[in-house]
C-alpha positions as CSV (number, residue, x, y, z in Angstrom):
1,X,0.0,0.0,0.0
2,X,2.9,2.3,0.5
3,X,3.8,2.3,-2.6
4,X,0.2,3.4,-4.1
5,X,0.8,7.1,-1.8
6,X,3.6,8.9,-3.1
7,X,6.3,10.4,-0.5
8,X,5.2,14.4,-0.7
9,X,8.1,14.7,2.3
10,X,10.4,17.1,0.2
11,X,8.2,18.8,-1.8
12,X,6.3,19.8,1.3
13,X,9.4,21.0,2.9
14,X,10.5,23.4,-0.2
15,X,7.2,24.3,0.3
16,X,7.3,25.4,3.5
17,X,11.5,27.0,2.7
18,X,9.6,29.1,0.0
19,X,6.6,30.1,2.0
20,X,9.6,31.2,4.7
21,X,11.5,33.3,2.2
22,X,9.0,35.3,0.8
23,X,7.3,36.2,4.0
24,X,10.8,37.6,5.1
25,X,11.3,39.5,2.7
26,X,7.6,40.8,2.1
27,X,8.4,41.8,6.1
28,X,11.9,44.1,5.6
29,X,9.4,45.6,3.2
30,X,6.8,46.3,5.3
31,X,9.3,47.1,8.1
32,X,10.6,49.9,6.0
33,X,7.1,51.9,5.2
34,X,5.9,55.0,6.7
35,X,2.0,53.4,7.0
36,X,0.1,54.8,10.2
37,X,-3.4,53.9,11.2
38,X,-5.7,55.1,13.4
39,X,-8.4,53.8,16.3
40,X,-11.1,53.5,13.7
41,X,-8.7,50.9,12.0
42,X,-7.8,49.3,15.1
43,X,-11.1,48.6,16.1
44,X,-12.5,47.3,12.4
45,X,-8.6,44.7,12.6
46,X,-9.8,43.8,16.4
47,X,-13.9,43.3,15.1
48,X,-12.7,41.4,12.1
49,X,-10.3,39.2,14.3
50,X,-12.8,38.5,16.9
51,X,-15.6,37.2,14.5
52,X,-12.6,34.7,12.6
53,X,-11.8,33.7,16.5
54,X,-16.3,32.5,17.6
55,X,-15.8,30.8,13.8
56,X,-12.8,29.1,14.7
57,X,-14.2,28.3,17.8
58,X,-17.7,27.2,16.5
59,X,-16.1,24.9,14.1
60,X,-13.8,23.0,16.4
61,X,-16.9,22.5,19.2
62,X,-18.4,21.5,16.5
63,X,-16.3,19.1,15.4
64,X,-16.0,18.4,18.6
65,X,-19.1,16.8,19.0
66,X,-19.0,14.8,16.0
67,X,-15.8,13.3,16.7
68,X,-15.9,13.3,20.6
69,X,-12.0,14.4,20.5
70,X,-11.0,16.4,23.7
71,X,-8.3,18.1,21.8
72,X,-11.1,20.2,19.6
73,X,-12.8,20.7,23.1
74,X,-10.1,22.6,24.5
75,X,-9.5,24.5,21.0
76,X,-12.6,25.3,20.4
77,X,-12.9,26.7,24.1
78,X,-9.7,28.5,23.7
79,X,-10.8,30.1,20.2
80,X,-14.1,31.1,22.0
81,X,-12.8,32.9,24.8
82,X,-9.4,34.2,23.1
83,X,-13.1,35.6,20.8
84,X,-14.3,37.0,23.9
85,X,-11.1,39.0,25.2
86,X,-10.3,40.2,21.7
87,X,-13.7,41.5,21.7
88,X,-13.4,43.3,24.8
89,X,-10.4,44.5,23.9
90,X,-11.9,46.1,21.0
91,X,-14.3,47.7,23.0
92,X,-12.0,49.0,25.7
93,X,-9.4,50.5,23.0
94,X,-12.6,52.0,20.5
95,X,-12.5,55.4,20.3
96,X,-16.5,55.8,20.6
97,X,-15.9,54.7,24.1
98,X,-13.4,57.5,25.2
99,X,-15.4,59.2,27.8
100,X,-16.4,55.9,29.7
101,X,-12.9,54.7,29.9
102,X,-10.8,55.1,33.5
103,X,-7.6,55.8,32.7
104,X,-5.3,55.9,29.9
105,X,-5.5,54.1,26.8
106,X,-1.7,53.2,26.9
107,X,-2.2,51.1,30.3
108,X,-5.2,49.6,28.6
109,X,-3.3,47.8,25.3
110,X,-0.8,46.8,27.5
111,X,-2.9,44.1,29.5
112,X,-6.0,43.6,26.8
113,X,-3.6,43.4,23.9
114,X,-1.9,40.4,24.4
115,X,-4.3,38.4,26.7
116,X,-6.3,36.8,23.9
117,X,-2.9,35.6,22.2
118,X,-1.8,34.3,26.1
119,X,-5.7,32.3,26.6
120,X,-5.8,30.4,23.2
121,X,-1.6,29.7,23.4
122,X,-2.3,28.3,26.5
123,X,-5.1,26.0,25.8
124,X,-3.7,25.1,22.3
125,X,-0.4,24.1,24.1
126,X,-3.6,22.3,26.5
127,X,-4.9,20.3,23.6
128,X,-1.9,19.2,22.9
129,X,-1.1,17.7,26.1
130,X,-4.7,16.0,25.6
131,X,-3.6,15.1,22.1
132,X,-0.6,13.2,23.1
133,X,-2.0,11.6,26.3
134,X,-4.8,10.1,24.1
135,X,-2.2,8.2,21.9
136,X,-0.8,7.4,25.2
137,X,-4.0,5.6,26.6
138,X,-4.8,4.6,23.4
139,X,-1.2,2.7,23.1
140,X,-1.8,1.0,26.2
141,X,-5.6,0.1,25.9
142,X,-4.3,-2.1,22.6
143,X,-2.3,-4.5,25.1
């Protein structure tokens, strides 16, 4: 049967060299432009991120309870609530909410910026763990 599949090893790996390369240098690009946005923007990146992040999350719970695979559980929680603190972080840092706010918006972004990327790193690293313990207990259910 092996020899019905062809190996796709090495053309899959200059794939992935290409994809490398041309990202880099599409980046020094973009590191070099004088672009500047403003809130408005901010908040339209953050709305548009938060609605791929309940989809992402949607799916996997779906999938999820089609398959009955813990691993999409704790993704599809994570995209959910990584949904959830991108959302509120749009919110908090939207300019049509500048009166209502306590404080400065610098001390805002620092803690609501990155705590959506921190929730669904930690839960993917989660699912993970649940991935490989599943071989685990599956290796040792066969014997």
């Amino acid at each position: 049967m092996e020899g019905l599949q062809p190996n796709h090893a090495k053309e899959r790996g200059l794939t992935y060299i290409i994809v490398t390369s041309v990202l880099l240098v599409a980046s020094l690009g973009a590191h070099r432009s004088a672009w500047h946005g403003n809130a408005e923007l901010h908040t339209l990146f953050e709305t548009i991120g938060t609605v791929l992040e309940f989809v992402i999350g949607a799916m996997a719970l779906v999938r999820y309870y089609t398959k009955k695979s813990g691993m999409f559980l704790l993704l599809g929680s994570g995209y959910l609530g990584g949904a959830v603190l991108e959302g509120c972080h749009a919110v908090v840092t939207s300019s049509f909410f500048v009166g209502y706010r306590s404080g400065a918006l610098s001390n805002l972004v620092v803690w609501s910026g990155f705590m959506s990327t921190v929730f669904i790193s930690l839960l993917m690293c989660a699912s993970l763990v649940s991935m490989e313990k599943g071989k685990v207990d599956a290796g040792t259910q066969d014997q």
